[in-house]
Residue frames as a rotation matrix with the C-alpha (Angstrom) as fourth column:
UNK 1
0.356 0.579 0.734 63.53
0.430 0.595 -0.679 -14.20
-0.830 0.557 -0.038 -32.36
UNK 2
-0.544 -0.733 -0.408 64.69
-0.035 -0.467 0.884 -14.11
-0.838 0.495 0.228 -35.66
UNK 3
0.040 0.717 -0.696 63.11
-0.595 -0.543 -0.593 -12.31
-0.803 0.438 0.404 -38.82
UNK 4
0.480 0.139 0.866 62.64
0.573 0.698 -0.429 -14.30
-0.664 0.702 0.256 -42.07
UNK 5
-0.219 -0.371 -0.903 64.97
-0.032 -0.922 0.386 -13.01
-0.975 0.113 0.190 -44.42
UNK 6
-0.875 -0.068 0.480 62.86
0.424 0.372 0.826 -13.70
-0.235 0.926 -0.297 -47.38
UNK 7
0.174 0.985 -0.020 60.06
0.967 -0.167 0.194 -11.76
0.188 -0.053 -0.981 -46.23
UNK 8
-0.577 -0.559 -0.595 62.32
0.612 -0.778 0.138 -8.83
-0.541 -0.285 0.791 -46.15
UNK 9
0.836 0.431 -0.340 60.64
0.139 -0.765 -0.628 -5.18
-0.531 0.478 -0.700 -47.76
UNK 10
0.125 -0.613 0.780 62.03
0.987 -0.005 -0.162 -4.41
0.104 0.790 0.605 -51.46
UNK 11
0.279 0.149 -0.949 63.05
0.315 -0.947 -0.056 -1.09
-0.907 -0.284 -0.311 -52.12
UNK 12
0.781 0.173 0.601 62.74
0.625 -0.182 -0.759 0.53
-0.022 0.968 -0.250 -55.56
UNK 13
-0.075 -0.913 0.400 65.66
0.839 -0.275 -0.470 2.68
0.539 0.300 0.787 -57.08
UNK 14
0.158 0.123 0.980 64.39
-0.099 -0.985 0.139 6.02
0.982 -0.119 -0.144 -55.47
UNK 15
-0.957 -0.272 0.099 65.18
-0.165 0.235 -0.958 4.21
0.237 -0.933 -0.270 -51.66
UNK 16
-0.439 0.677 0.590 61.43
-0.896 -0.277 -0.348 3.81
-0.073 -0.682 0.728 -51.11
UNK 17
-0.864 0.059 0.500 59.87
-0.046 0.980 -0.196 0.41
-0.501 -0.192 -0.844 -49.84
UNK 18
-0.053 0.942 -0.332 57.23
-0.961 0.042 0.272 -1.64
0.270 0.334 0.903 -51.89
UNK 19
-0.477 -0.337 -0.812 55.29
-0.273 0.935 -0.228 -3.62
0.836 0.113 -0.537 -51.24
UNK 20
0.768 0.633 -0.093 53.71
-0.197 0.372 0.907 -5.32
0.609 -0.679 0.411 -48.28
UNK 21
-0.235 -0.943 0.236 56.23
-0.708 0.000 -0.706 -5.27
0.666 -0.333 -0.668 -45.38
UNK 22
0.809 0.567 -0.157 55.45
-0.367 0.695 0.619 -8.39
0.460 -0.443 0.770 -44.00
UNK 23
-0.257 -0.933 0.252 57.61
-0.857 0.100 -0.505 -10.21
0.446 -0.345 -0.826 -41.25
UNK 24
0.727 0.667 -0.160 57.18
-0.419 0.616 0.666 -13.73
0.543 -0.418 0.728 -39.68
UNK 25
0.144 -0.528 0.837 58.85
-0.987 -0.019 0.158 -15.01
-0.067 -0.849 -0.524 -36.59
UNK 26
-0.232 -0.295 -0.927 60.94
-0.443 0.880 -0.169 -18.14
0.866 0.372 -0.335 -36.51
UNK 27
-0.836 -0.304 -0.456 60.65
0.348 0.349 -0.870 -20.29
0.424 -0.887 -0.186 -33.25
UNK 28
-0.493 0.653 0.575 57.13
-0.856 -0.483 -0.186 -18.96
0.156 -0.584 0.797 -31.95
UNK 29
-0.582 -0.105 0.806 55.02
-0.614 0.706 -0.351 -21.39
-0.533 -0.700 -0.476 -30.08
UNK 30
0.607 0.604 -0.516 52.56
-0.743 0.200 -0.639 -22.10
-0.283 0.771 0.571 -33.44
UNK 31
0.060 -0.556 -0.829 55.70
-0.835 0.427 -0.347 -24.53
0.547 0.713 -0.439 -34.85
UNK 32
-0.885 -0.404 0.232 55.46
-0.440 0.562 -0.701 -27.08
0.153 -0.722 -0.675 -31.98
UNK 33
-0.556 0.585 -0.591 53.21
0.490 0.804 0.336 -30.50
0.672 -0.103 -0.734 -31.82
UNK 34
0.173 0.753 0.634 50.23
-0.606 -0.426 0.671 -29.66
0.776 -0.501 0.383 -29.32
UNK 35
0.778 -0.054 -0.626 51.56
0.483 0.688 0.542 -32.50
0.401 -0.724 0.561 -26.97
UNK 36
-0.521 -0.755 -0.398 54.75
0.742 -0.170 -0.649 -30.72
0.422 -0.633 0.649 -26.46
UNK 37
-0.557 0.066 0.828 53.05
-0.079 -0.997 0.026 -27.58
0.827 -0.051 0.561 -25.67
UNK 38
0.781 0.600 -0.175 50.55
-0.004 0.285 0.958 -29.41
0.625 -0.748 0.225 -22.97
UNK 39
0.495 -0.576 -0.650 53.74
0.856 0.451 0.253 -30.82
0.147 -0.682 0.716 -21.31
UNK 40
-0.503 -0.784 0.364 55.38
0.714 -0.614 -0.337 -27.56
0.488 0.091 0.868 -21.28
UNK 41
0.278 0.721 0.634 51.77
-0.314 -0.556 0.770 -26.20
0.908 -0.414 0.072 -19.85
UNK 42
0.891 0.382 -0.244 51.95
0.037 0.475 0.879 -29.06
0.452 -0.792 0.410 -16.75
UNK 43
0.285 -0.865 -0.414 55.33
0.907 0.384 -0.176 -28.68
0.311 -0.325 0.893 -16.28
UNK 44
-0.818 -0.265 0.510 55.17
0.122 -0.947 -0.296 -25.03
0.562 -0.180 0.807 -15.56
UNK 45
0.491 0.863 0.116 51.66
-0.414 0.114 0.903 -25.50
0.766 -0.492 0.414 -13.68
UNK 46
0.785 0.496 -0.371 52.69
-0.064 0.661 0.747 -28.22
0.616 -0.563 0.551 -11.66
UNK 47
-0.195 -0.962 -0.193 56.73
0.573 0.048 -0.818 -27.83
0.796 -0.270 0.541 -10.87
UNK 48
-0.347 -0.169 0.923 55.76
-0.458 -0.828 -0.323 -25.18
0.818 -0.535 0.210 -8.17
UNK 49
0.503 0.813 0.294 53.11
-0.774 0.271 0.572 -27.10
0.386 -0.515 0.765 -6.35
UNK 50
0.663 -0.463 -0.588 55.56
0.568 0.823 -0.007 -30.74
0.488 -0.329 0.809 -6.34
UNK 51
-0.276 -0.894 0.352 58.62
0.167 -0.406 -0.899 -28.45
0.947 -0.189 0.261 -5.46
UNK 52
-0.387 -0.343 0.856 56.77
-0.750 -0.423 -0.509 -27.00
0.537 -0.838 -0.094 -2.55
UNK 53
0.843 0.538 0.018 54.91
-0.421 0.638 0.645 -30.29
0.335 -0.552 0.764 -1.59
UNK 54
0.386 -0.718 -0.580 58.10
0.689 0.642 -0.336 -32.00
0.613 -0.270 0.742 -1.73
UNK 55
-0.679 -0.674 0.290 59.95
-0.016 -0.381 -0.924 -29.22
0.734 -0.632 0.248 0.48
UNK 56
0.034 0.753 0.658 57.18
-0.851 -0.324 0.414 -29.37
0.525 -0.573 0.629 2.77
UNK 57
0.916 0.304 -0.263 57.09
-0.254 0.944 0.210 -33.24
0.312 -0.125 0.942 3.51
UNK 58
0.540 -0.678 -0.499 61.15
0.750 0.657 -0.080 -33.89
0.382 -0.331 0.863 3.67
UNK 59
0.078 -0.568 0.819 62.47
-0.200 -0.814 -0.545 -30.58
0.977 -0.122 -0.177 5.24
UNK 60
-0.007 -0.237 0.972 61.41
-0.995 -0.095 -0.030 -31.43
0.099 -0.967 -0.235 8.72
UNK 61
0.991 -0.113 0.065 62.66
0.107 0.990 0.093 -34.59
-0.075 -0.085 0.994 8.34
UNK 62
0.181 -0.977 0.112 65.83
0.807 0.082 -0.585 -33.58
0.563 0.196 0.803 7.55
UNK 63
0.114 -0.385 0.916 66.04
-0.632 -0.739 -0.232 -30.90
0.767 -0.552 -0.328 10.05
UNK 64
0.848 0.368 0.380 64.90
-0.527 0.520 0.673 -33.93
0.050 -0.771 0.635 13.01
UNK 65
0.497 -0.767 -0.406 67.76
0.674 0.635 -0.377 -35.94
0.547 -0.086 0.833 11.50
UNK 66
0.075 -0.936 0.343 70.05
0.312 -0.305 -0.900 -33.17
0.947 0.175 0.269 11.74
UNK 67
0.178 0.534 0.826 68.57
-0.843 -0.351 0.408 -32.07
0.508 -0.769 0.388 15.29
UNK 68
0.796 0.162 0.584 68.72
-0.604 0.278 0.747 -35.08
-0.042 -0.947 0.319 16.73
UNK 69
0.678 -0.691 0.249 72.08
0.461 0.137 -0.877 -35.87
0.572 0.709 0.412 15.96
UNK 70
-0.264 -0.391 0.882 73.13
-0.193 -0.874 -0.445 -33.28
0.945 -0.288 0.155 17.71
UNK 71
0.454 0.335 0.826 71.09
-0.852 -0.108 0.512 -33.96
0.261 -0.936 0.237 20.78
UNK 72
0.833 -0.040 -0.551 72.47
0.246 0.920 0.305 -37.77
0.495 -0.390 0.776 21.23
UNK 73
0.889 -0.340 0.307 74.58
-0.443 -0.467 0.765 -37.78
-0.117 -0.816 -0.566 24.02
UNK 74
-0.078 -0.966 -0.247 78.31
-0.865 0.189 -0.465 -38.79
0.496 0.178 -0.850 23.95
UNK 75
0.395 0.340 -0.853 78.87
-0.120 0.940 0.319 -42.25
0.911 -0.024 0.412 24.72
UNK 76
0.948 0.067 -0.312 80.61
0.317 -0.085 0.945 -41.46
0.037 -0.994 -0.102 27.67
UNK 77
0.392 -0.879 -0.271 84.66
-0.764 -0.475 0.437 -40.99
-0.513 0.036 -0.858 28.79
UNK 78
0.150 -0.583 -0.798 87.19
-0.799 0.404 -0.446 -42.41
0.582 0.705 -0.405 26.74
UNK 79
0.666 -0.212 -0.715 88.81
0.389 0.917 0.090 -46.07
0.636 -0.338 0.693 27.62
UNK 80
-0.049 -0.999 -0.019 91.90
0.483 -0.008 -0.876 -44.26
0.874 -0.052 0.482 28.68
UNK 81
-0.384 -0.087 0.919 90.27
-0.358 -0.904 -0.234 -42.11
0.851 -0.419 0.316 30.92
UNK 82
0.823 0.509 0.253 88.66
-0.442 0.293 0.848 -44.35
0.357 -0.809 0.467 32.87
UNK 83
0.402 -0.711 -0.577 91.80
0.676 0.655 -0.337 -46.42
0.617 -0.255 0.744 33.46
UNK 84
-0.620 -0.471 0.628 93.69
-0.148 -0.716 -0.683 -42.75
0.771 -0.516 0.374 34.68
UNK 85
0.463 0.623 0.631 90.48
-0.858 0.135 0.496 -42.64
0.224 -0.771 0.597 37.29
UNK 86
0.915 0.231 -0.331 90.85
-0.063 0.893 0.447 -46.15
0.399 -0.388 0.831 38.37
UNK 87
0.454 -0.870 0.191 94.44
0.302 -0.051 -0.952 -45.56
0.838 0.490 0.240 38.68
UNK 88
-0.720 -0.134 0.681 94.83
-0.354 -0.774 -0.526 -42.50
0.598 -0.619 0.509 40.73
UNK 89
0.439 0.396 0.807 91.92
-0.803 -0.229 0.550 -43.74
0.403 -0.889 0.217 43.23
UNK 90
0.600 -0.400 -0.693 93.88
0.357 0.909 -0.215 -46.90
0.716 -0.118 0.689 43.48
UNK 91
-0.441 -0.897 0.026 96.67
0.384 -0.214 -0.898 -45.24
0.811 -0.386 0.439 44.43
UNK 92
-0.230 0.027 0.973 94.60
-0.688 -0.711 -0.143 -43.62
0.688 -0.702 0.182 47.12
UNK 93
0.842 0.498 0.207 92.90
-0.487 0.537 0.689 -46.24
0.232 -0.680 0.695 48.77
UNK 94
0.596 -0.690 -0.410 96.32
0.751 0.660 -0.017 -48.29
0.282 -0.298 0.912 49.04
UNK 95
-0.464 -0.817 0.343 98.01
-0.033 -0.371 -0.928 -45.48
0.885 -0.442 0.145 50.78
UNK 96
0.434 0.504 -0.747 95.87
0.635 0.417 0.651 -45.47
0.639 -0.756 -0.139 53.77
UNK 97
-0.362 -0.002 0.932 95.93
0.214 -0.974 0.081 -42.17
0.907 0.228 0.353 54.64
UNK 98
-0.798 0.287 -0.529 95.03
0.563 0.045 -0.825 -41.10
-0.214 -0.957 -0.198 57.77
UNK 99
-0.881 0.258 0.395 91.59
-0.082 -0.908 0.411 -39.24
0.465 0.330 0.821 57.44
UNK 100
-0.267 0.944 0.194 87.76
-0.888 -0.163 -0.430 -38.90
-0.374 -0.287 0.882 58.22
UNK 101
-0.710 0.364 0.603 85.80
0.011 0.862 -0.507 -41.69
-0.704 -0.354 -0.616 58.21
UNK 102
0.641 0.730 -0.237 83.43
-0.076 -0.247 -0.966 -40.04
-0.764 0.637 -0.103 55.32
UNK 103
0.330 -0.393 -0.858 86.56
-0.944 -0.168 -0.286 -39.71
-0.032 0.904 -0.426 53.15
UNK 104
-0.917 -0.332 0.219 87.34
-0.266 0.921 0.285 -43.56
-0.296 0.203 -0.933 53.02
UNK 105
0.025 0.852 0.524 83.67
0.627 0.395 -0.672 -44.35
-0.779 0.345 -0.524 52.39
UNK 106
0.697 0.383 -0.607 83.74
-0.167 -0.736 -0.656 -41.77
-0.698 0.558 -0.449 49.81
UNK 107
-0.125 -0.875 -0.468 87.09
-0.909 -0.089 0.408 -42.89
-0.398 0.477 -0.784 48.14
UNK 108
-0.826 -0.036 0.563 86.05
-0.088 0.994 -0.066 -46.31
-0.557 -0.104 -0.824 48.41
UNK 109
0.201 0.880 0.431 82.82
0.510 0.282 -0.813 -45.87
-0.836 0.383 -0.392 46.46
UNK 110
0.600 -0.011 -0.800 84.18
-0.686 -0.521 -0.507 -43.86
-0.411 0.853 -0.321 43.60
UNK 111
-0.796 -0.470 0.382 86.60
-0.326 0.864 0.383 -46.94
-0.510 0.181 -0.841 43.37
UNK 112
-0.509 0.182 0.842 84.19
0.108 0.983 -0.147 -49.19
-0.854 0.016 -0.520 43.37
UNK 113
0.522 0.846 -0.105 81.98
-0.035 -0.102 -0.994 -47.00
-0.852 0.523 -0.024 41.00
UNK 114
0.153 -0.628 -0.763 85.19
-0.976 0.025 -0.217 -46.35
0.155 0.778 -0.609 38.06
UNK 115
-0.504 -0.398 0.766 85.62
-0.211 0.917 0.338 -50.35
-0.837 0.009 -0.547 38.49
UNK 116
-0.112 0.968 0.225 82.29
0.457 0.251 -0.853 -50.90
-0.882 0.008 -0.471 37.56
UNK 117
0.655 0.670 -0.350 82.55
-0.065 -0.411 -0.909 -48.52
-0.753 0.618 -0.226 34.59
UNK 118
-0.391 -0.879 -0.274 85.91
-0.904 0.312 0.291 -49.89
-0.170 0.361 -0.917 33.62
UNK 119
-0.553 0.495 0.670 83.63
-0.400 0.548 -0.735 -52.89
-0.731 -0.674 -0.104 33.56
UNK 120
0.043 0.993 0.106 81.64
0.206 0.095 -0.974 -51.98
-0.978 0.064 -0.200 31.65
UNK 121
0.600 -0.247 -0.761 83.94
-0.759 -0.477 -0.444 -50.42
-0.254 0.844 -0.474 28.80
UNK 122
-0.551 -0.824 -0.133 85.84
-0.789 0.462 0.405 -53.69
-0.272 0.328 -0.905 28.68
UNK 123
0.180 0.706 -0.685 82.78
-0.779 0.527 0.340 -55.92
0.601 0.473 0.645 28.40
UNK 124
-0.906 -0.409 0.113 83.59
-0.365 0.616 -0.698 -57.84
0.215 -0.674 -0.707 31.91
UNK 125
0.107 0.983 0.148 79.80
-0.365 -0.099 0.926 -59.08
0.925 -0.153 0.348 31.76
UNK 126
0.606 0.621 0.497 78.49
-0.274 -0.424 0.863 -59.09
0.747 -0.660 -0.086 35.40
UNK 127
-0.295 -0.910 0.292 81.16
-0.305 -0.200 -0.931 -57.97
0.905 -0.364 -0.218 37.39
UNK 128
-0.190 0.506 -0.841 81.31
0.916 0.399 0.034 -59.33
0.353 -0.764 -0.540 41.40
UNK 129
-0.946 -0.299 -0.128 81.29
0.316 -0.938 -0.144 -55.83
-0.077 -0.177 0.981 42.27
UNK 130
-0.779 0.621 -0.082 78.07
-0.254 -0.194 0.948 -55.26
0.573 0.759 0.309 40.94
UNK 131
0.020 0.978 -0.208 76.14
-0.308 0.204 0.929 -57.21
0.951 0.045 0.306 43.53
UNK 132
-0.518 -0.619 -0.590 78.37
0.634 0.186 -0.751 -57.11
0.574 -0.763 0.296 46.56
UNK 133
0.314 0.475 0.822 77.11
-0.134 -0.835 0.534 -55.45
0.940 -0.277 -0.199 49.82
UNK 134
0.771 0.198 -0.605 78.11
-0.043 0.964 0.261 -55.01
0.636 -0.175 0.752 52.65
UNK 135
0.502 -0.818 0.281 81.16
-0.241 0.180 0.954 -56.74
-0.831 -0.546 -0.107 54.34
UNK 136
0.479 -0.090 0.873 81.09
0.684 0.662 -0.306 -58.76
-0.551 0.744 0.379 50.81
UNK 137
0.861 -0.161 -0.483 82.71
-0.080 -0.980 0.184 -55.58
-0.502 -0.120 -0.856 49.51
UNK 138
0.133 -0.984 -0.122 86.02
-0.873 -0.175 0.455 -55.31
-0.468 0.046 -0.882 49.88
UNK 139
-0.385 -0.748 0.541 86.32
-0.082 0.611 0.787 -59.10
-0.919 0.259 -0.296 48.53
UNK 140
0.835 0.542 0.092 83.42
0.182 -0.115 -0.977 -58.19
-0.519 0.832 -0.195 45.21
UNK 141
0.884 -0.398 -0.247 86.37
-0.442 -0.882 -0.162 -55.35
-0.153 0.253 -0.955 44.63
UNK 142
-0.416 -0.779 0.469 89.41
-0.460 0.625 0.630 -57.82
-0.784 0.047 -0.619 44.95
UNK 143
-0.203 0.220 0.954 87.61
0.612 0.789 -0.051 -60.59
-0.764 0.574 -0.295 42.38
UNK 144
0.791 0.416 -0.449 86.55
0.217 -0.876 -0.430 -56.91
-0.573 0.243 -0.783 40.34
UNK 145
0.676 -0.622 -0.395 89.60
-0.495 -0.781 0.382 -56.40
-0.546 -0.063 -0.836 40.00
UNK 146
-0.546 -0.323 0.773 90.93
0.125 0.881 0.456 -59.92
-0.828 0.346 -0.441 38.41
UNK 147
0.341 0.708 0.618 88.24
0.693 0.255 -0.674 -59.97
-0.635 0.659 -0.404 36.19
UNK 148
0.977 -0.078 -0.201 89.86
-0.213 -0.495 -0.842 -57.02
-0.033 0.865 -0.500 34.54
UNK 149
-0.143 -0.982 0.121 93.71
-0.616 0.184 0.766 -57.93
-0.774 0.035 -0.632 35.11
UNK 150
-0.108 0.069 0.992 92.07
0.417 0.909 -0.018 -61.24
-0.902 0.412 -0.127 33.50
UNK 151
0.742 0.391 0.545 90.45
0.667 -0.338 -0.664 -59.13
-0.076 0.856 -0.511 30.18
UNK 152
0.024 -0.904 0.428 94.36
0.983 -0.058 -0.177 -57.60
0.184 0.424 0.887 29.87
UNK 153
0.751 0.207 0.627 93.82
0.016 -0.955 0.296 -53.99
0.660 -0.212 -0.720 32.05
UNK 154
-0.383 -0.442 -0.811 96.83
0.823 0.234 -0.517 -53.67
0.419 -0.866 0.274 33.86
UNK 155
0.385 0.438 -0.813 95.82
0.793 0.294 0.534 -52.11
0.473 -0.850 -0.234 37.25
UNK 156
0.510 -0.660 -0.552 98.86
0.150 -0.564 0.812 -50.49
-0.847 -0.497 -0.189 38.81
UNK 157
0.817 -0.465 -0.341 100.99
-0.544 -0.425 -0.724 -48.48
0.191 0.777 -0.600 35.76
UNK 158
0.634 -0.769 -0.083 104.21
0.676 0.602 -0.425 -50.20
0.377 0.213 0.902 34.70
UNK 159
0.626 -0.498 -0.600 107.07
0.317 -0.540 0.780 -49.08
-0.712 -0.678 -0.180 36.36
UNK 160
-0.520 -0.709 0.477 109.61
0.801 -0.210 0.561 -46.71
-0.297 0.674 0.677 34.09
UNK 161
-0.809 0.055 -0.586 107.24
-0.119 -0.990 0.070 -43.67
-0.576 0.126 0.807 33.90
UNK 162
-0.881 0.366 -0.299 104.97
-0.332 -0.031 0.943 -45.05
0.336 0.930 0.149 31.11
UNK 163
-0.715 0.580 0.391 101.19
-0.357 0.178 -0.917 -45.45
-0.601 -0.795 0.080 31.48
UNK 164
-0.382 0.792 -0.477 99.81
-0.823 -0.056 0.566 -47.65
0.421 0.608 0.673 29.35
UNK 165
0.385 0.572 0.724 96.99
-0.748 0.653 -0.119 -50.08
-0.541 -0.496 0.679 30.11
């Protein structure tokens, strides 16, 4: 704050001060309307109270977002990966291996199951696969298998090394 400099103390010739040494402050809160000074009350009253009402109300809302975000599972494997799967058990079941009787049922359903989810990432809606049992099988898996040649999956990798679908 700054002193009035018209309200300075005189000093007479001998260095000593007459007078009334009087000083008045510029900028004290006496020079300001009574409306600003209310609003400058409520706004220093009330700014704590909204500040913590508001952090109270949207914090754990915006943690939940950020929280559950996080928790949504992945939509699953890529396109590409399912094709590699579908690919490589092809290739097993058409070699016809000699083996156990548990590993052909067991090769043969992970087929049939990566069809189905190759299926399901191309948007073949209700595959024959899907509702085959059975003997009906092996021909669900044959018509399964069109349905995605048809929707532009090729099946068996081009020949020349390259594997794209």
């Amino acid at each position: 704050m700054r002193a009035d400099p018209s309200r300075a103390p005189r000093a007479d010739a001998a260095g000593t001060a007459t007078g009334l040494v009087r000083r008045t402050l510029v900028g004290v809160a006496g020079d300001r309307s009574p409306l600003v000074g209310l609003l400058i009350y409520l706004l220093v009253a009330v700014a704590p109270t909204l500040v913590l009402w508001v952090t109270l109300r949207l914090l754990p809302r915006a943690v939940g977002a950020v929280l559950e975000r996080r928790r949504r599972p992945s939509p699953g494997p890529s396109f590409e990966q399912v094709v590699a799967d579908v690919r490589r058990l092809r290739r097993e079941v058409r070699a016809g291996r000699p083996g156990s009787h548990v590993r052909q049922v067991a090769v043969f359903s992970a087929y049939d199951d990566v069809l189905l989810q190759l299926c399901a990432v191309v948007g073949v809606p209700d595959p024959p696969l899907a509702t085959a049992d059975g003997r009906d099988r092996a021909f669900a898996r044959l018509l399964t298998e069109a349905a995605l040649e048809e929707a532009g999956v090729a099946l068996d990798p081009p020949r020349g090394g390259a594997a794209a679908a």
